[in-house]
C-alpha positions in Angstrom: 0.0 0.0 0.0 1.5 4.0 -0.8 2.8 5.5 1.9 0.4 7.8 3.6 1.6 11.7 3.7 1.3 13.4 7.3 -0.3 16.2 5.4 1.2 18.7 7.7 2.9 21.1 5.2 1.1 24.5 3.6 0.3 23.6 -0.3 1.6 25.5 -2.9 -1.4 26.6 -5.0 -1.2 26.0 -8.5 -3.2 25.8 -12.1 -6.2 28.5 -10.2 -9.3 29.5 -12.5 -12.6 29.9 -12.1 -14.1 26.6 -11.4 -10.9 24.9 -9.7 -7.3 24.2 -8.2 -4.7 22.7 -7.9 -2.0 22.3 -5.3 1.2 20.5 -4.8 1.7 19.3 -1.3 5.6 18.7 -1.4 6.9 20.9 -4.1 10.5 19.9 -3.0 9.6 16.5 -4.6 11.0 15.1 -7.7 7.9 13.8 -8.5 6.4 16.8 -8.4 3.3 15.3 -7.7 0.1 17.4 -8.5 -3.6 17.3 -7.1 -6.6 19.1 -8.2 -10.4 19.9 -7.4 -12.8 20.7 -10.2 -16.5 22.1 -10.0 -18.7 20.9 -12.2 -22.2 21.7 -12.1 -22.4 22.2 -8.3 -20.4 19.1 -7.5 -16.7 19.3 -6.7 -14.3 16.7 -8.1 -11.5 16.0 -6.3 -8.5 14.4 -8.8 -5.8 12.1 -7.1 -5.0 14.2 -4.1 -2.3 14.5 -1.9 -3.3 15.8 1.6 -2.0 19.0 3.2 -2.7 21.6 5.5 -5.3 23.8 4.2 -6.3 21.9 1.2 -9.9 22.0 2.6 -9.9 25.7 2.1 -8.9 25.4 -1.1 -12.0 23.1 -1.6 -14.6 25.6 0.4 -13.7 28.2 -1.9 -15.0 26.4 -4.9 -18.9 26.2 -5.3 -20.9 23.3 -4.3 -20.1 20.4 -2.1 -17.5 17.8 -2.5 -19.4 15.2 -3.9 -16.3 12.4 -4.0 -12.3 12.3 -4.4 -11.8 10.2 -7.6 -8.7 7.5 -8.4 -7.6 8.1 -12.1 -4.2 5.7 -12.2 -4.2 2.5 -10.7 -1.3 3.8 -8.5 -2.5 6.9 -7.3 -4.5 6.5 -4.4 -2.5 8.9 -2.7 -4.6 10.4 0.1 -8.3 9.9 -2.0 -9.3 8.2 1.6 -8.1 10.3 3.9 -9.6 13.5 2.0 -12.9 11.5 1.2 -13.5 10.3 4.6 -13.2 13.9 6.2 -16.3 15.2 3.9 -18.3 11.8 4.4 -18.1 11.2 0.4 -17.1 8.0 -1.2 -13.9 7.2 -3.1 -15.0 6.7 -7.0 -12.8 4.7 -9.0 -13.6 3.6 -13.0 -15.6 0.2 -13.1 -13.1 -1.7 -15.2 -9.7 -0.8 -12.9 -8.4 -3.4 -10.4 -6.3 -3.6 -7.6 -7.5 -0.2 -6.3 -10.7 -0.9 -4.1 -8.5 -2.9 -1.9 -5.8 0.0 -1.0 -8.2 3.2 0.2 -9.8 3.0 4.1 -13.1 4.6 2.8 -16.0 3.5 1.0 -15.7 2.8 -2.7 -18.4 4.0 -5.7 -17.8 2.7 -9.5 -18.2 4.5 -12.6 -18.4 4.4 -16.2 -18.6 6.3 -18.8 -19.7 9.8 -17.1 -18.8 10.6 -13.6 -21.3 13.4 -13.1 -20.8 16.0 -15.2 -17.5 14.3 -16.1 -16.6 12.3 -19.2 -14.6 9.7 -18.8 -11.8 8.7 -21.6 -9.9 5.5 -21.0 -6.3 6.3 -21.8 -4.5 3.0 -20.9 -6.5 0.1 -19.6 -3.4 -2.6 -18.2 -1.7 -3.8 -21.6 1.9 -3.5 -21.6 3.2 -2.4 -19.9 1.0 -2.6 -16.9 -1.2 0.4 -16.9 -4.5 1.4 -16.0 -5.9 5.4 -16.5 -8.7 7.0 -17.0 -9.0 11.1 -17.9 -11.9 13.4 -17.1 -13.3 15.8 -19.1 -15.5 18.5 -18.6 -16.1 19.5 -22.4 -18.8 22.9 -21.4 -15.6 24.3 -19.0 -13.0 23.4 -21.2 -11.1 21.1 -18.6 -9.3 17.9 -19.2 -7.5 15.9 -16.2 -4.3 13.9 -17.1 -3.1 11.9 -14.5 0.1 10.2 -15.6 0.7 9.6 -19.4 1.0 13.2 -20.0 2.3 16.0 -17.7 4.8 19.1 -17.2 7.1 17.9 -14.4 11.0 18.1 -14.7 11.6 14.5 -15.7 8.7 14.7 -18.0 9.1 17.2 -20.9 11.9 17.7 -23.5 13.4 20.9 -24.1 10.6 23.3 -26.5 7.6 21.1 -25.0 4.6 22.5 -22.9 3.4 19.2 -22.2 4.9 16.0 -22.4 4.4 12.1 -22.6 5.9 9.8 -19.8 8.9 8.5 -20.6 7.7 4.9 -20.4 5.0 5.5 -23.1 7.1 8.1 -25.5 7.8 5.4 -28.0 4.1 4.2 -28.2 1.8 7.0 -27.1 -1.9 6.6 -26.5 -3.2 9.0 -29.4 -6.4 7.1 -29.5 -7.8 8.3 -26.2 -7.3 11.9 -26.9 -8.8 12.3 -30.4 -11.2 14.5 -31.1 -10.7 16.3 -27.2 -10.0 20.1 -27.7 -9.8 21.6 -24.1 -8.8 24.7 -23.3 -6.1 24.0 -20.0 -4.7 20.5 -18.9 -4.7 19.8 -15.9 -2.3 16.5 -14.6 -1.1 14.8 -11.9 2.5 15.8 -11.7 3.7 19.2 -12.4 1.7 22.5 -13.2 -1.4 22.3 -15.9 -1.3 24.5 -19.9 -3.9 27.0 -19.0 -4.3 28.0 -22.7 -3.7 26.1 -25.8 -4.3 22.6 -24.1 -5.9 21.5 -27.2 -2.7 22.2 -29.3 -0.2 21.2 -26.5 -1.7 17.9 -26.4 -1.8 17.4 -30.4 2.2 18.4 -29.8 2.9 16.5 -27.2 1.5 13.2 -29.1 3.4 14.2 -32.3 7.1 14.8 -30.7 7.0 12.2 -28.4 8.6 9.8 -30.5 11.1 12.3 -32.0 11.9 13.9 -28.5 12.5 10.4 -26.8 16.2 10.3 -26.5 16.8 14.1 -26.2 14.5 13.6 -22.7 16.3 10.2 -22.2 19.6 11.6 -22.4 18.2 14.9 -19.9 17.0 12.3 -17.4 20.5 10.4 -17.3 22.7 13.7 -16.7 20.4 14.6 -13.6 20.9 11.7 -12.5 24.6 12.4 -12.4 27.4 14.0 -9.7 
């Protein structure tokens, strides 16, 4: 099971428009690891969260009532309990992902193809390599939630790119999944979101991420040196 954060650190407040948040808890992290609330027709939609002091302010100064904290990877449970059990809501998870109910302390609600006002997009559903994601988009606000195979963090974009694929899907990316989305900002689960553009930055993310796989390769391996 993840390791459980004391949540005892300040946020820092990212990716902030009308209609949601996002924080990191631990910016020092390489990981970099984002989390983000979204309301959507009076219901607020909490995204992979890590917990933090003051993150329920964040949340009260959104409008409606946090209606659930939601799992998008298979491996990012994070603090989706511990958040969901302090506004009484359930943890919602997609109906077709496994290995998930088992590792959140808080009741458990399935979905499907909507999740509210939400559409959900299947990006990787545990092929090779093992892999299991959904997205969620709210088409009317313009929102689309990322949570691993894209993102902005250090380790994950090549030099000239806004947004970038993991490096463990760069030389096979989902395109699929993202066809036919044209949101305005990205939002993802590690780093800050593309406020503008998103619809472009994700068509260029997709068609560099072959091209840009060795330059990022190559960046990752000198960080990693003294």
């Amino acid at each position: 099971m993840p390791m459980k954060q004391s949540g005892a650190t300040d946020p820092t407040v990212i990716d902030e428009f009308d209609g949601g948040v996002g924080w990191i808890a631990y910016p020092d992290e390489r990981m970099e690891r984002a989390s983000h609330a979204l309301s959507v027709d009076g219901e607020i939609w909490v995204f992979d969260p890590v917990d933090a002091r003051g993150v329920d302010d964040l949340l009260a100064d959104l409008e409606g009532e946090v209606a659930g904290t939601v799992v998008c990877l298979d491996r990012h449970t994070r603090d989706a309990d511990t958040i969901a059990a302090r506004h009484d809501v359930p943890v919602y998870v997609p109906d077709w992902m496994t290995d998930v109910a088992s590792e959140v302390d808080a009741p458990v609600e399935r979905f499907g193809r909507r999740l509210g006002g939400l559409r959900a997009v299947t990006v990787k559903d545990g092929s090779i390599p093992p892999w299991q994601e959904v997205a969620l988009y709210d088409e009317p606000g313009g929102t689309l939630y990322v949570a691993e195979t894209l993102g902005t963090s250090s380790y994950m974009v090549a030099r000239g790119e806004r947004l970038g694929v993991h490096p463990m899907l760069r030389l096979a990316p989902p395109r699929r999944p993202f066809s036919g989305l044209d949101p305005d900002r990205v939002l993802v689960g590690h780093g800050r979101g593309v406020l503008g553009g998103g619809g472009d930055a994700v068509r260029a993310a997709l068609a560099s991420s072959r091209s840009k796989a060795p330059s990022l390769y190559l960046q990752a391996l000198r960080s990693m040196l003294p």
